[in-house]
C-alpha positions, 0 to 999 in steps of 0.5 A, a space after each residue: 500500500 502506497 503512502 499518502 504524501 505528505 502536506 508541506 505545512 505553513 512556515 512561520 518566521 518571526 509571526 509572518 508566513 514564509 513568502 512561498 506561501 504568499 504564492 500557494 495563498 494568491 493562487 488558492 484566493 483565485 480559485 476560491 473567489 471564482 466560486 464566491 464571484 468576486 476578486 481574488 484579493 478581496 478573498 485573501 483579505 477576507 481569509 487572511 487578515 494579517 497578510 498583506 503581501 498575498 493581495 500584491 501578488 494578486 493584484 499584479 501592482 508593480 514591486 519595487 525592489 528593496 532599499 534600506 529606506 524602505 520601512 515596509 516589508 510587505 512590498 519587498 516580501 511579494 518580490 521574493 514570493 516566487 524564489 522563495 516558492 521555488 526554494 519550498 520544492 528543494 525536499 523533492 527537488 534536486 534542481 532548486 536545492 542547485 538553483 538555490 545555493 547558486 547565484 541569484 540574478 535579477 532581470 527587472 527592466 532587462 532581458 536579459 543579464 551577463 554572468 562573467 566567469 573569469 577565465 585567466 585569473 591572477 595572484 596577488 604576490 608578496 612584495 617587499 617595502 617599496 617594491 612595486 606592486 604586480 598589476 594583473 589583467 582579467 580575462 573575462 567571458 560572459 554568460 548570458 541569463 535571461 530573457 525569461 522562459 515560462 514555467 507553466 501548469 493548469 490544473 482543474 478542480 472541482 467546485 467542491 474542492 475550491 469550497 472546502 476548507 482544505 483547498 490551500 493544502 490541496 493547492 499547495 500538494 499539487 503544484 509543488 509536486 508539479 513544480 519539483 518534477 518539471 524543474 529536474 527534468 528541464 535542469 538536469 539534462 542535456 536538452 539544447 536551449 530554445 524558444 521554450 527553455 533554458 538548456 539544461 545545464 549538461 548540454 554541451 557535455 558528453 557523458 563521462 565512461 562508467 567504471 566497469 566492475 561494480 561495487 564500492 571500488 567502481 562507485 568511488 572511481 566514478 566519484 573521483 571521475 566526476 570530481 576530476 572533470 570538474 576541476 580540470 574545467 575550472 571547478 572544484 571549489 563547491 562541488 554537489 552530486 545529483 543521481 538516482 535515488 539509487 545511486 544516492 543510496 548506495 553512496 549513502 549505505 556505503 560512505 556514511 558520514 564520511 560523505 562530506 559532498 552535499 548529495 540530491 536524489 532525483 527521478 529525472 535521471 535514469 537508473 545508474 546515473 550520476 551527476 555533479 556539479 559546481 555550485 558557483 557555476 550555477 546562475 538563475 533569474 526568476 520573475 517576482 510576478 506570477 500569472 495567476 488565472 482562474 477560468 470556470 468555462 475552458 476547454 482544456 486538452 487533458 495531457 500533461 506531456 504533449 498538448 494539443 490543440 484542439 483542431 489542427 489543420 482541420 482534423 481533430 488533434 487533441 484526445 481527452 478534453 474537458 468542458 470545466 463549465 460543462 463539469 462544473 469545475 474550475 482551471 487553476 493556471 500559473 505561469 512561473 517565469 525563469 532563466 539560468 546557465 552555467 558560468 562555463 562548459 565542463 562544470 557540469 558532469 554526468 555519468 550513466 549507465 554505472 555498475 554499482 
């Protein structure tokens, strides 16, 4: 018998709920205030007197980034609605634990913004009393974060559901558990680049060969492999490893404490993959302002792996639909905006197909 997932349950820090739920409360008062026929922000004043960063998000007014001068926080709060959102998926996501010890970039006002990776570094040299001083040149190399790809998912509920007192849990179970396996999947690949997407941050870099042979000699042959690439690419400094949950078990049975690496599992990698990656190499944006929409009367294609639309070409192309008018439900959709790269090649490394 399966068990039931669990609720991540409200954070509270200093009498205030974490600003992740900000988030999960805008998008739990757009579906409520469908059912009530009124605004979405009138609702979550109406459930939660105390707060007032979730009405900014739903009200979409322009957040202003934070100063020391500034004496209110809710503004400020609101901003970090969506980060801190992503950071909430970090217990079933290995991408936003990645994402979240990374560096954090801020795009307002532009499209996009250059990373720099400095490439020839210098040393400072010890010199003696009245010696001149040895002036260094950086060799820089840019990496671009941004523009912003949309991070999107619409989910239906039952009128009922929306009416009961469970509905921000429920909200909250869905989208987090959505979030967290579409973040992996789309960081922790090779996947080029597009229109649609960031490239994951493997691109570029073929797998390294698995250690034949098995057991904990192969397991820490593949480890030092890991480790080695990453060093001759410039890394070394940060490292975390990512694999299957197998694979992070193994190495957890057979290391114990002495497995000082921070160490993820995830389900976007195939059995007998390993992966690790500098931290500092990692560089993410992401929107403060969530699209957040509420529809009684879509039509949606049901199909969360390849939707269609519903006539192409003439010919009917989607398979299962639903009327959420004709079903008496409602589709919650939410928009998340976001960028990252990899400040230089080789800093990220996989291994597949290991044999221990």
């Amino acid at each position: 018998m399966n068990a039931r997932p669990s609720i991540p349950p409200i954070s509270k820090s200093g009498g205030r709920i974490a600003p992740k739920d900000n988030l999960i409360r805008a998008m739990t008062a757009a579906l409520v205030a469908k059912v009530r026929h009124t605004y979405p922000a009138d609702v979550a004043r109406s459930m939660w007197s105390d707060d007032r960063v979730t009405p900014l998000l739903l009200e979409r007014s322009a957040v202003a980034p934070a100063s020391v001068g500034d004496a209110s926080w809710a503004g400020i709060l609101a901003a970090t609605s969506v980060a801190d959102y992503i950071g909430s998926v970090a217990t079933q996501c290995a991408a936003a634990r990645l994402l979240a010890s990374g560096l954090q970039v801020n795009l307002r006002n532009y499209g996009s913004v250059s990373v720099p990776k400095v490439t020839t570094p210098f040393a400072p040299a010890w010199i003696g009393e009245n010696s001149p001083i040895p002036v260094g040149k950086l060799a820089l190399a840019a990496n671009p974060v941004g523009p912003y790809s949309k991070l999107a998912i619409i989910a239906a509920f039952t009128n009922e559901m929306a009416r009961s007192s469970g509905i921000e849990n429920l909200v909250r179970l869905v989208m987090v558990e959505s979030t967290a396996a579409s973040l992996d999947a789309a960081l922790l690949s090779s996947t080029a680049a597009s229109d649609d997407r960031p490239a994951g941050i493997f691109h570029g870099t073929a797998a390294l060969t698995a250690t034949a042979g098995g057991g904990e000699a192969a397991m820490v042959a593949d480890l030092e492999k890991l480790i080695a690439a990453i060093v001759t690419a410039g890394g070394g400094n940060n490292i975390a490893f990512v694999g299957h949950p197998s694979q992070v078990a193994a190495i957890r049975l057979r290391s114990g404490a002495n497995f000082t690496y921070p160490l993820f599992a995830t389900k976007a990698f195939s059995a007998g993959t390993i992966a690790a990656a500098e931290l500092g190499a990692l560089a993410s944006a992401l929107n403060p302002q969530p699209d957040i929409d509420v529809s009684e009367g879509a039509v949606v294609h049901l199909d969360d792996a390849d939707p269609l639309p519903f006539v192409d070409g003439g010919a009917v192309a989607a398979g299962t639909v639903m009327s959420a008018f004709q079903t008496g439900a409602l589709t919650l959709r939410c928009i998340l905006e976001a960028s990252w790269t990899v400040r230089g090649s080789g800093l990220a490394q996989h291994i597949t197909g290991t044999t221990w």
